[in-house]
Structures are given as C-alpha cells and as structure tokens.
mmCIF file of the N, C-alpha and C atoms, coordinates in Angstrom:
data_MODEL
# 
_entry.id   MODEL 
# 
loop_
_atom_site.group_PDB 
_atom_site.id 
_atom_site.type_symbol 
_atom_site.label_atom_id 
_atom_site.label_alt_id 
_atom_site.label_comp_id 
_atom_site.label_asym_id 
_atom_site.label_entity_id 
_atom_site.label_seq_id 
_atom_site.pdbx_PDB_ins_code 
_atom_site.Cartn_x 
_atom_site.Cartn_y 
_atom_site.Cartn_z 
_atom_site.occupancy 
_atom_site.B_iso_or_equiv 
_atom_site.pdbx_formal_charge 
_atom_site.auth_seq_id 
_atom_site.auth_comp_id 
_atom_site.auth_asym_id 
_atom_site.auth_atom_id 
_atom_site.pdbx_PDB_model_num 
ATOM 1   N N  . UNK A 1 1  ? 16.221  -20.260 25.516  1.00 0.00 ? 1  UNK A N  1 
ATOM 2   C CA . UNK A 1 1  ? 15.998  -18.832 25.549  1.00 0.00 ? 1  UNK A CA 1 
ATOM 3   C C  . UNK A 1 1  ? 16.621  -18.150 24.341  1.00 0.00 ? 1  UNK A C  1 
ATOM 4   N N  . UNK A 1 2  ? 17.794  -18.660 23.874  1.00 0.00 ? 2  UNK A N  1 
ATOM 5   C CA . UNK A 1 2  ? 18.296  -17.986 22.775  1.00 0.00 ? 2  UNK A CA 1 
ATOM 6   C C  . UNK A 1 2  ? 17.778  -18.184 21.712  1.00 0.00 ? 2  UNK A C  1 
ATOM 7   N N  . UNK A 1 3  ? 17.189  -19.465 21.704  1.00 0.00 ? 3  UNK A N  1 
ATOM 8   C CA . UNK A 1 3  ? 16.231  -19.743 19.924  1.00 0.00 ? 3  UNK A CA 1 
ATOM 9   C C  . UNK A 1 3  ? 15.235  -18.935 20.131  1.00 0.00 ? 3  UNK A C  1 
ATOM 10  N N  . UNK A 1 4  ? 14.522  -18.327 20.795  1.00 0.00 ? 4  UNK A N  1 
ATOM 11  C CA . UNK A 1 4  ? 13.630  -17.889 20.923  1.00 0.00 ? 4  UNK A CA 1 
ATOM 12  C C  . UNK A 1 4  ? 14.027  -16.369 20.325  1.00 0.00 ? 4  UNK A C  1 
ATOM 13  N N  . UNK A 1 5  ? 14.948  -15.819 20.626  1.00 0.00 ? 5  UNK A N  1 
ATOM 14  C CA . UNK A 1 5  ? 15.425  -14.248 20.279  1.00 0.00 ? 5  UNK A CA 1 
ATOM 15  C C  . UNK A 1 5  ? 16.150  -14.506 18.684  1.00 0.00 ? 5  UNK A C  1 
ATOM 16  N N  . UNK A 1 6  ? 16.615  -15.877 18.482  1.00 0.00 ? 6  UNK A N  1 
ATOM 17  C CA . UNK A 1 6  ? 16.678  -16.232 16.959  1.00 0.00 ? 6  UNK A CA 1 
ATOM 18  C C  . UNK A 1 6  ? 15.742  -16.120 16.279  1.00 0.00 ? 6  UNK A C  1 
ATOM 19  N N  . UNK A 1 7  ? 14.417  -16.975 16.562  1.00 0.00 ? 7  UNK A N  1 
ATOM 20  C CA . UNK A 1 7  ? 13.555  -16.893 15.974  1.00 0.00 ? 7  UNK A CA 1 
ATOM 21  C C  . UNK A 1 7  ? 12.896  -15.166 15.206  1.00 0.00 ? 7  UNK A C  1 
ATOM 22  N N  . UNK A 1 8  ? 13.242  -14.324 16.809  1.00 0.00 ? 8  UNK A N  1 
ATOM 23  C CA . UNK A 1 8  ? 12.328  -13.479 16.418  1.00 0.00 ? 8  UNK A CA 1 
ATOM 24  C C  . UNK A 1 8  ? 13.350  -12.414 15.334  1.00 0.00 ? 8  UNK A C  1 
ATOM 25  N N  . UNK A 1 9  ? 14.442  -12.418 15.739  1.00 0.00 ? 9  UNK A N  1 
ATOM 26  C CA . UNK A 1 9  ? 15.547  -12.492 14.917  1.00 0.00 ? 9  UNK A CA 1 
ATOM 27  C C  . UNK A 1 9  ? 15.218  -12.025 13.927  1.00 0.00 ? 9  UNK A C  1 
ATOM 28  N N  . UNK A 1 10 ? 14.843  -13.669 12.771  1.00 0.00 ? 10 UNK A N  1 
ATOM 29  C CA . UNK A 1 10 ? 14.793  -14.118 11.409  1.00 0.00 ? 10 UNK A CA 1 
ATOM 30  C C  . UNK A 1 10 ? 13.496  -13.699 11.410  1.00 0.00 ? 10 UNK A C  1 
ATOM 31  N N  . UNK A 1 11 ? 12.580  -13.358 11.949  1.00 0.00 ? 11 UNK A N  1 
ATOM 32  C CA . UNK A 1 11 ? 11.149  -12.959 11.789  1.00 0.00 ? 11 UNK A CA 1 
ATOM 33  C C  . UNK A 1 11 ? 11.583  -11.547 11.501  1.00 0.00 ? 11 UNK A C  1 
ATOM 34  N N  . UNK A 1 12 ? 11.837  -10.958 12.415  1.00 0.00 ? 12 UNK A N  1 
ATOM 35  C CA . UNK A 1 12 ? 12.248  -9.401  11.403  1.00 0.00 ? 12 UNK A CA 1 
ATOM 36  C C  . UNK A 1 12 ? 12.293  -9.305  10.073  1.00 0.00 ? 12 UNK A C  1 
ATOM 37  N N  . UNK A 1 13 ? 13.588  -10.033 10.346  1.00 0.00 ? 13 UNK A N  1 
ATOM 38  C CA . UNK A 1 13 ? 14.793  -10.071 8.488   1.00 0.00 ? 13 UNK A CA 1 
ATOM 39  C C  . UNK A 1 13 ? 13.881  -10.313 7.640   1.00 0.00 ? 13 UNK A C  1 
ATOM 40  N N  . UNK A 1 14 ? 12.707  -11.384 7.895   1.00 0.00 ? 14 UNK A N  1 
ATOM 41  C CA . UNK A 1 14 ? 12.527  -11.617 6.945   1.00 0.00 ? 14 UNK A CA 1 
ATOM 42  C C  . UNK A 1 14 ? 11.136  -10.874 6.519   1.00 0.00 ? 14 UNK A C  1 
ATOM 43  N N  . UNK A 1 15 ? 10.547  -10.450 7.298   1.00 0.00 ? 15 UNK A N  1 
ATOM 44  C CA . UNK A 1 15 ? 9.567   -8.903  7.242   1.00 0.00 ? 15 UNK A CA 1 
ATOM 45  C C  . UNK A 1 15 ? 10.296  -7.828  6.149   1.00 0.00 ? 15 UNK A C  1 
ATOM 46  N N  . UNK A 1 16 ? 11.143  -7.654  7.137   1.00 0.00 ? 16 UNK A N  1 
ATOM 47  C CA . UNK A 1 16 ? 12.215  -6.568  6.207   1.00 0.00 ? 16 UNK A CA 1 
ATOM 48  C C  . UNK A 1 16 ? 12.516  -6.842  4.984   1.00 0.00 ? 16 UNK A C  1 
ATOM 49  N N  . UNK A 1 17 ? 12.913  -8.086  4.484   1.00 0.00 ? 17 UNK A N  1 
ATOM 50  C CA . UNK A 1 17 ? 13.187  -8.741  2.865   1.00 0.00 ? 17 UNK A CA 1 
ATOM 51  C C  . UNK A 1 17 ? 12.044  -8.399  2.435   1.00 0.00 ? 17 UNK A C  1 
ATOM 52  N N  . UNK A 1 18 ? 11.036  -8.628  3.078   1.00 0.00 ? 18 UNK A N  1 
ATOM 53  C CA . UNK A 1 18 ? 9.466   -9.247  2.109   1.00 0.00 ? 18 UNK A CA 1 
ATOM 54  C C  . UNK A 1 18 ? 8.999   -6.913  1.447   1.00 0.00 ? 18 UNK A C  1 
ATOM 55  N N  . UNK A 1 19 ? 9.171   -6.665  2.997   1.00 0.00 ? 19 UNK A N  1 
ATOM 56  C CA . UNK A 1 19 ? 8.944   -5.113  2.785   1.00 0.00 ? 19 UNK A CA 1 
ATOM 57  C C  . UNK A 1 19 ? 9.767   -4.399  1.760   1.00 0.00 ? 19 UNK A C  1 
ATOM 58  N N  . UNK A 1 20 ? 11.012  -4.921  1.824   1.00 0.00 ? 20 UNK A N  1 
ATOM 59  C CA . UNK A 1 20 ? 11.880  -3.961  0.560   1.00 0.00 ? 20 UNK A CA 1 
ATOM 60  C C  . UNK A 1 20 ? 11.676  -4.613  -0.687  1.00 0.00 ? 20 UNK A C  1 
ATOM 61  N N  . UNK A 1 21 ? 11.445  -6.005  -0.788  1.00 0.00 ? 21 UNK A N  1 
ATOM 62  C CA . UNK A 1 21 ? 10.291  -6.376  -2.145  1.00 0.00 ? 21 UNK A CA 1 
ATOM 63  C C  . UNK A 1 21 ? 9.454   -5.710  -2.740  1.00 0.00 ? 21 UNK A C  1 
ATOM 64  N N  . UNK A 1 22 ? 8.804   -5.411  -1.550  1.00 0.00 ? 22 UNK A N  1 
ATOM 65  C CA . UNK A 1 22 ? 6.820   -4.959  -2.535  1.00 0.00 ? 22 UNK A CA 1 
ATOM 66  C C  . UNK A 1 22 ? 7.244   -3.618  -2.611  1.00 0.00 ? 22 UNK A C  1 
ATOM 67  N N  . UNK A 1 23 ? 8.538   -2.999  -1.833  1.00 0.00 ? 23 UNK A N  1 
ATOM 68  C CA . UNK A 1 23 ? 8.314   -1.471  -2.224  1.00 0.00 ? 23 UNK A CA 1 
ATOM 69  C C  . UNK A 1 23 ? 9.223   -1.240  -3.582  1.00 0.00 ? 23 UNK A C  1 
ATOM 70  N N  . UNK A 1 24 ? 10.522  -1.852  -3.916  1.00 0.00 ? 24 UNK A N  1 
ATOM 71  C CA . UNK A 1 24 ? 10.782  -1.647  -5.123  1.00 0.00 ? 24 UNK A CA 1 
ATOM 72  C C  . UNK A 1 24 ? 9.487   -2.282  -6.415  1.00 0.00 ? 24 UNK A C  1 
ATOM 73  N N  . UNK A 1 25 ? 8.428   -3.180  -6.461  1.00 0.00 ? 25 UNK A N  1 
ATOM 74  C CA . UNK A 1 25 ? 7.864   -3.309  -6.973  1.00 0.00 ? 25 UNK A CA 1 
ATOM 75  C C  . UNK A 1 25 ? 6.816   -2.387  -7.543  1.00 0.00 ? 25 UNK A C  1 
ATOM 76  N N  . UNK A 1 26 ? 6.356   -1.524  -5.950  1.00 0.00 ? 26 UNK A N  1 
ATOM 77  C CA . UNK A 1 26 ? 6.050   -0.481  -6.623  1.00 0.00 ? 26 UNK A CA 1 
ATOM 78  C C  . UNK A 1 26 ? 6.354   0.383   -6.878  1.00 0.00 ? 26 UNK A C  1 
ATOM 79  N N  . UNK A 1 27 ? 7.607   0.829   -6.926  1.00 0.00 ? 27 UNK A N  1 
ATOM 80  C CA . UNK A 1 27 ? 8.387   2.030   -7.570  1.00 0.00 ? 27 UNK A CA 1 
ATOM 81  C C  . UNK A 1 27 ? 8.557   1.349   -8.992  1.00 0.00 ? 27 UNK A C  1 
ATOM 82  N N  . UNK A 1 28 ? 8.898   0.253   -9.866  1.00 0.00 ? 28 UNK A N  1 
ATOM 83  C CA . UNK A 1 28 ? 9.072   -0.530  -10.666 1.00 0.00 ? 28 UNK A CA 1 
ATOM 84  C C  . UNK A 1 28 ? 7.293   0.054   -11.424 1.00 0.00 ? 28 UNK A C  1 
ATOM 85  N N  . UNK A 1 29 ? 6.756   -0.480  -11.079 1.00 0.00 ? 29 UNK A N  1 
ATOM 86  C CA . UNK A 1 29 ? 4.863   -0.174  -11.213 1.00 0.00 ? 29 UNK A CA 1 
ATOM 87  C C  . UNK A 1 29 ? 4.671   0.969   -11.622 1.00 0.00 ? 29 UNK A C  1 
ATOM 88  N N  . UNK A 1 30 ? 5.032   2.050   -10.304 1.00 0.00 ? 30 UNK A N  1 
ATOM 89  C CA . UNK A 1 30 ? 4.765   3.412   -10.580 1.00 0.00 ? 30 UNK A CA 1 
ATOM 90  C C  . UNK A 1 30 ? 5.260   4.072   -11.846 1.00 0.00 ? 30 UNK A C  1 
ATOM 91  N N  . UNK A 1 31 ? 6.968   3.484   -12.619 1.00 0.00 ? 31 UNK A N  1 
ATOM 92  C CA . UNK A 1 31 ? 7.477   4.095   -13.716 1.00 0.00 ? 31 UNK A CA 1 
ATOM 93  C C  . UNK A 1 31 ? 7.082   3.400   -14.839 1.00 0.00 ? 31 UNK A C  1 
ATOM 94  N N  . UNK A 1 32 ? 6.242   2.326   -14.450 1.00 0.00 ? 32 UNK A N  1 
ATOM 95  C CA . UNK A 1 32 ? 5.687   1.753   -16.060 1.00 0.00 ? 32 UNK A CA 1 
ATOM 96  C C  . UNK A 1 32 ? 4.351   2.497   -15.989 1.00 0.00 ? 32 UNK A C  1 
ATOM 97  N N  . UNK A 1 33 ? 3.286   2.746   -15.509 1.00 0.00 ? 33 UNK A N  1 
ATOM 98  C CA . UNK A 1 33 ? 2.339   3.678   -15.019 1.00 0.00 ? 33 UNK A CA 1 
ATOM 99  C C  . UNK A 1 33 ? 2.664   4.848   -15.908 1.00 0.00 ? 33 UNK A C  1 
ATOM 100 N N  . UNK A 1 34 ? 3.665   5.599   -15.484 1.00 0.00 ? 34 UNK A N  1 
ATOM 101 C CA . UNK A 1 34 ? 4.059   6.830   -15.976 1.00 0.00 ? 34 UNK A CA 1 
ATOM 102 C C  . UNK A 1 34 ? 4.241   6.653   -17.206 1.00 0.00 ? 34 UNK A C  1 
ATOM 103 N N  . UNK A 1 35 ? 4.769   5.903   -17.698 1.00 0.00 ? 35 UNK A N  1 
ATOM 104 C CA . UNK A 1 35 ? 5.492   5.888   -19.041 1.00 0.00 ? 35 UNK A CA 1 
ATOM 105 C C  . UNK A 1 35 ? 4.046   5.375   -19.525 1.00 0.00 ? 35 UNK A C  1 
ATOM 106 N N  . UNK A 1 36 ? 3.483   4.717   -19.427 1.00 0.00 ? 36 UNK A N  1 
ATOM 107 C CA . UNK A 1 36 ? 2.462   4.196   -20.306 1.00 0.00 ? 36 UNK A CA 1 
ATOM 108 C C  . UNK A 1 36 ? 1.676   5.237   -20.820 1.00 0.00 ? 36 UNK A C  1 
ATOM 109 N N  . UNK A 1 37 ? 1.696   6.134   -19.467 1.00 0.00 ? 37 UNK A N  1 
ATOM 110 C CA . UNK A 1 37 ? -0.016  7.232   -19.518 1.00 0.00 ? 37 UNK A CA 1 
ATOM 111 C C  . UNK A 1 37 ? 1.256   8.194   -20.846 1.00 0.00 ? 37 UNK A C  1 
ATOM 112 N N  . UNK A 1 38 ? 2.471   8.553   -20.563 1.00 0.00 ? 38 UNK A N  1 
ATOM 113 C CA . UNK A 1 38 ? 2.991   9.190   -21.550 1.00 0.00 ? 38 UNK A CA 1 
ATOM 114 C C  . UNK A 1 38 ? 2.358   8.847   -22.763 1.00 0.00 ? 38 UNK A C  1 
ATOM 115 N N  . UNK A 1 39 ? 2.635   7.678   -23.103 1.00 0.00 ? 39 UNK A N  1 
ATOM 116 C CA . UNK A 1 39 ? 2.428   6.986   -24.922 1.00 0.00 ? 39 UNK A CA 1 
ATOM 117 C C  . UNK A 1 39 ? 1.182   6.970   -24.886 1.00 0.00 ? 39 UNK A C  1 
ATOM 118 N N  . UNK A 1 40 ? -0.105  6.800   -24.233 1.00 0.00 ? 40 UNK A N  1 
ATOM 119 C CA . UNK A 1 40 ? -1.426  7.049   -24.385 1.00 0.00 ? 40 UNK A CA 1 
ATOM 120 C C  . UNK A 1 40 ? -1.655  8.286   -24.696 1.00 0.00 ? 40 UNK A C  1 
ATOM 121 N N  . UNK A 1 41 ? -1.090  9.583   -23.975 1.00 0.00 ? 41 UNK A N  1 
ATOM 122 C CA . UNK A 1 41 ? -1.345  10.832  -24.307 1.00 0.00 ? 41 UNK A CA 1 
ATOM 123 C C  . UNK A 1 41 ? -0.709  10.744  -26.017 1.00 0.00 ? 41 UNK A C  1 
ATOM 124 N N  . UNK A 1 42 ? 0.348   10.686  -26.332 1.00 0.00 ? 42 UNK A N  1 
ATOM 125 C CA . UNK A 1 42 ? 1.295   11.192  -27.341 1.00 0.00 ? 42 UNK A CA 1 
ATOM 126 C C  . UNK A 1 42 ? 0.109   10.583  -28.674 1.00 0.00 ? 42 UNK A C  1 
ATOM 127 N N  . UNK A 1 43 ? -0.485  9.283   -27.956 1.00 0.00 ? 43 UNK A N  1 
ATOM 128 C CA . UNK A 1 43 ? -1.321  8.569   -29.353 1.00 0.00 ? 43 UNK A CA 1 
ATOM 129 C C  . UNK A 1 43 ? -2.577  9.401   -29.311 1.00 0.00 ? 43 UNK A C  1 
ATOM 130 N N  . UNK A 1 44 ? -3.107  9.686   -28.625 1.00 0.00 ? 44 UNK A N  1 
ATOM 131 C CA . UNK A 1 44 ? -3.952  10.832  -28.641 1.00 0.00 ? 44 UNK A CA 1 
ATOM 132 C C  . UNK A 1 44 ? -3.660  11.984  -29.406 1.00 0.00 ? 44 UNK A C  1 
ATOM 133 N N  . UNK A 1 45 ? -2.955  12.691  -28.799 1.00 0.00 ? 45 UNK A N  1 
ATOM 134 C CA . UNK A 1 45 ? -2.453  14.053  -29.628 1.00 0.00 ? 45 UNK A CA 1 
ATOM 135 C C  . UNK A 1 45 ? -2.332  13.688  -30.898 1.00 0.00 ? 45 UNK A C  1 
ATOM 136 N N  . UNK A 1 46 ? -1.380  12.488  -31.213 1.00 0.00 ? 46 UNK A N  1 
ATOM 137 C CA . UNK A 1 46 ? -1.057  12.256  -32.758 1.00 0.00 ? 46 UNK A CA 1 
ATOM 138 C C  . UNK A 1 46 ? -2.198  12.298  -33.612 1.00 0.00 ? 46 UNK A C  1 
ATOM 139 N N  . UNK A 1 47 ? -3.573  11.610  -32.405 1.00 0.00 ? 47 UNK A N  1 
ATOM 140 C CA . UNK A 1 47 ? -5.099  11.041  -33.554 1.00 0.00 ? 47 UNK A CA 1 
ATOM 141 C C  . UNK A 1 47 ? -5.351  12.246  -34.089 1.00 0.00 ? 47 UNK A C  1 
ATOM 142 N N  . UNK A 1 48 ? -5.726  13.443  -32.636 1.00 0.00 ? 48 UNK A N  1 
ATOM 143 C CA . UNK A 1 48 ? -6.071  14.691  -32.776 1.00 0.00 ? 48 UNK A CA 1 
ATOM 144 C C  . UNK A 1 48 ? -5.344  15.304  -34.138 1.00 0.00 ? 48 UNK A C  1 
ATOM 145 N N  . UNK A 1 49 ? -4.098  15.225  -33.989 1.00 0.00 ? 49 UNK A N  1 
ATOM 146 C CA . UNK A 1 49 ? -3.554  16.557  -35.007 1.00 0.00 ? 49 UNK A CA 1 
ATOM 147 C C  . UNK A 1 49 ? -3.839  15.712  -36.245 1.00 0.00 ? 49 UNK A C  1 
ATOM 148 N N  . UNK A 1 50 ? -4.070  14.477  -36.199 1.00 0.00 ? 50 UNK A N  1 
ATOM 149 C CA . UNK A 1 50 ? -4.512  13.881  -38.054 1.00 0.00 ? 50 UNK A CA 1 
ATOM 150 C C  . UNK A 1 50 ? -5.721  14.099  -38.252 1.00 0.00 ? 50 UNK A C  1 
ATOM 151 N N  . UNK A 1 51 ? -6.822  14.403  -37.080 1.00 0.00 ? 51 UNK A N  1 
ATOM 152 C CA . UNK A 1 51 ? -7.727  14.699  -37.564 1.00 0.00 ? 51 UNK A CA 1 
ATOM 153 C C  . UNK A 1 51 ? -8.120  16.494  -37.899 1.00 0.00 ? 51 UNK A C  1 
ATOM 154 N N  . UNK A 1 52 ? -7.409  17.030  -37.535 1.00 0.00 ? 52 UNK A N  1 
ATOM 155 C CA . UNK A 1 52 ? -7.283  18.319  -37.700 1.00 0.00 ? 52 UNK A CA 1 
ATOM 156 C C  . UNK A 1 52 ? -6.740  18.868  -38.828 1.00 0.00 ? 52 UNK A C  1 
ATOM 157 N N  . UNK A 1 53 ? -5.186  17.537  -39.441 1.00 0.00 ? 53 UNK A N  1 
ATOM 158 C CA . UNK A 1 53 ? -5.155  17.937  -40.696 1.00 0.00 ? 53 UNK A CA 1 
ATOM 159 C C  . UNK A 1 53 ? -5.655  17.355  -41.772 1.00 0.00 ? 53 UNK A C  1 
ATOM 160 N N  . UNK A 1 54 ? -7.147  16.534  -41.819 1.00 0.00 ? 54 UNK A N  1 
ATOM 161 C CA . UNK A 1 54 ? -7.955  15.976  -42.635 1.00 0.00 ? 54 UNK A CA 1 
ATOM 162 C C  . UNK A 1 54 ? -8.533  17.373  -42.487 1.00 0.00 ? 54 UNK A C  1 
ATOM 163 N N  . UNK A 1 55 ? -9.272  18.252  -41.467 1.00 0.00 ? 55 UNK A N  1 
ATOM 164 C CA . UNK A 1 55 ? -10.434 19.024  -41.409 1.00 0.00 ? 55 UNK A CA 1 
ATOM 165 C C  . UNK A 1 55 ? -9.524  20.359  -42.418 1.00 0.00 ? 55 UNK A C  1 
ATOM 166 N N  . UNK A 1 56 ? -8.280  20.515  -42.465 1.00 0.00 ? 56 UNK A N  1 
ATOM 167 C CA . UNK A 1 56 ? -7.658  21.500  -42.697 1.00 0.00 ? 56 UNK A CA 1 
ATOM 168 C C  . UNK A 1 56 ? -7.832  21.286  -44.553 1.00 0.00 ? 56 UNK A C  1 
ATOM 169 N N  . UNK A 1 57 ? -7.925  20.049  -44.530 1.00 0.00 ? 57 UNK A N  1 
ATOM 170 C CA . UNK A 1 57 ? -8.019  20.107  -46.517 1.00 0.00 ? 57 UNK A CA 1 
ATOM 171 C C  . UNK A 1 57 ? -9.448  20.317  -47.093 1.00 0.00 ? 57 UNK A C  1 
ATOM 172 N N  . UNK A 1 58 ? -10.379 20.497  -46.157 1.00 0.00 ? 58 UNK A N  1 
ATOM 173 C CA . UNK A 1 58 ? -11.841 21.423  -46.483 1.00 0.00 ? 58 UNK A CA 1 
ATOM 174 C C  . UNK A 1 58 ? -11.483 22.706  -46.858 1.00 0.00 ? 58 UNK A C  1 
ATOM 175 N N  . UNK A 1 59 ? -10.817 23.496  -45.772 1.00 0.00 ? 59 UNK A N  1 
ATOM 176 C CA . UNK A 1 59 ? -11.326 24.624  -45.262 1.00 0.00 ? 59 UNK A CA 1 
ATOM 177 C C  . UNK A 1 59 ? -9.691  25.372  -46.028 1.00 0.00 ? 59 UNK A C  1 
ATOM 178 N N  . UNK A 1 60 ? -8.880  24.838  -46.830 1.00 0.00 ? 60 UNK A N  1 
ATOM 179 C CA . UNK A 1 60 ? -7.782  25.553  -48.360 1.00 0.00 ? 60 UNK A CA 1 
ATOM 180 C C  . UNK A 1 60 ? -8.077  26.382  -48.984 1.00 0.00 ? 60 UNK A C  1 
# 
C-alpha cells in the first residue's frame, strides 16, 4: 500500500520537474523572440534612413 502512494508520489515530482522545465524554456524563448524582433526592426530603420539619405543627395 505504501509503494503505491510512493509511486504516485514521484509521479507528481516528476510532472512538476518536467512542468517547471518547459515553462522556464519558454520564458528563455519569449526573451530571445523579443530581442530578435528588436534587431530586425533597428535593421530596418537603419535600411530606411540610408535610403532616404541616398534620396536626400537628389533633391540638395
């Protein structure tokens, strides 16, 4: 009777291990996510404003 309440025991724990895994993973995920879309925008803007100051040496 008692292995039995062991078992279910270590079946928790180890639910619980596996669950606080995948959730720091995706908090881990979510801030590379963020940061990435940052440096995608910033390379954007950068293309934009070089192409704006190519259009700007027409129009001197």
């Amino acid at each position: 009777m008692d292995s039995k309440g062991q078992a279910s025991a270590e079946f928790i724990l180890l639910f619980g291990g596996i669950i606080v895994v995948v959730l720091l993973a995706i908090y881990m995920y979510n801030n590379y996510v963020s940061d990435l879309s940052g440096q995608i925008s910033s390379k954007e803007l950068n293309e934009f404003n070089e192409e704006l100051n190519e259009l700007y040496k027409y129009f001197k």
